[in-house]
C-alpha positions in Angstrom: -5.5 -12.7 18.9 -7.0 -10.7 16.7 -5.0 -8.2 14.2 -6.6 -5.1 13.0 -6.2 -4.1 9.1 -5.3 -0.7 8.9 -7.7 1.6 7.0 -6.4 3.1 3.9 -5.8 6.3 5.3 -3.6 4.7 8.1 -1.9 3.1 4.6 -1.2 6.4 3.4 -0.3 8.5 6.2 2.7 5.5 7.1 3.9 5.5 3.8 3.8 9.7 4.0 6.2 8.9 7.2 8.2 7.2 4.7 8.5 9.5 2.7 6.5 8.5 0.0 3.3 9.6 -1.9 1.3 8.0 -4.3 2.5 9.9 -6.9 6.4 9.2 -6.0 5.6 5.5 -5.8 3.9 5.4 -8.9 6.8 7.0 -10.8 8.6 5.0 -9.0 6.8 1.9 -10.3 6.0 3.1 -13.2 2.7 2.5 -12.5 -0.5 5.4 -12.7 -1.2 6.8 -9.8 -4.9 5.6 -9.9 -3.5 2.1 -9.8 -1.4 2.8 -6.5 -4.4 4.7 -5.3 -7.1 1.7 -6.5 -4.9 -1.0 -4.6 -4.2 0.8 -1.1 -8.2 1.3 -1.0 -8.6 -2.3 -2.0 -10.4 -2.0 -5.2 -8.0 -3.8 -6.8 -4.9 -5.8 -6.7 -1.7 -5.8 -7.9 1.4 -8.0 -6.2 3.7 -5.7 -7.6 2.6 -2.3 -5.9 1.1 -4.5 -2.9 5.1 -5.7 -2.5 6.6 -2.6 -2.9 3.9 -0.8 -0.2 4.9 -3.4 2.1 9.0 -3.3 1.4 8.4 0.0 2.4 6.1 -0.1 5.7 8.4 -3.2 6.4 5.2 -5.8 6.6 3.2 -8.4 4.6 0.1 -7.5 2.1 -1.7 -9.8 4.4 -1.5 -7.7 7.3 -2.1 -4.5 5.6 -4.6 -6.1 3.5 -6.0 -8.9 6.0 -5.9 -11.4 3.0 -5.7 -14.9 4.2 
């Protein structure tokens, strides 16, 4: 079976369910909000805010991420 990866926007309109925003995570991480921004888009990675993203949406980074 074959999973789909959400897109980013998918990413960001969950968390937005959540209640969150890039900018509340960040503060909350204490992290810049380019760096939340630069790992749900997937130019870069961080297991920290990759965690967190995925405490919230209740998941793994692989499946929002499709890493193997």
């Amino acid at each position: 079976m074959q999973t789909t990866i959400p897109t980013p926007l998918t990413i960001r309109k969950l968390l937005r369910l959540k209640g969150y925003t890039i900018r509340k995570l960040a503060m909350e991480l204490e992290r810049s909000t380019t760096s939340v921004h630069r790992v749900i888009y997937g130019v870069s990675r961080s297991r920290y805010i990759e965690g967190r993203i995925s405490e919230i949406l209740e998941t793994t980074p692989n499946l929002l991420w499709g890493y193997k």
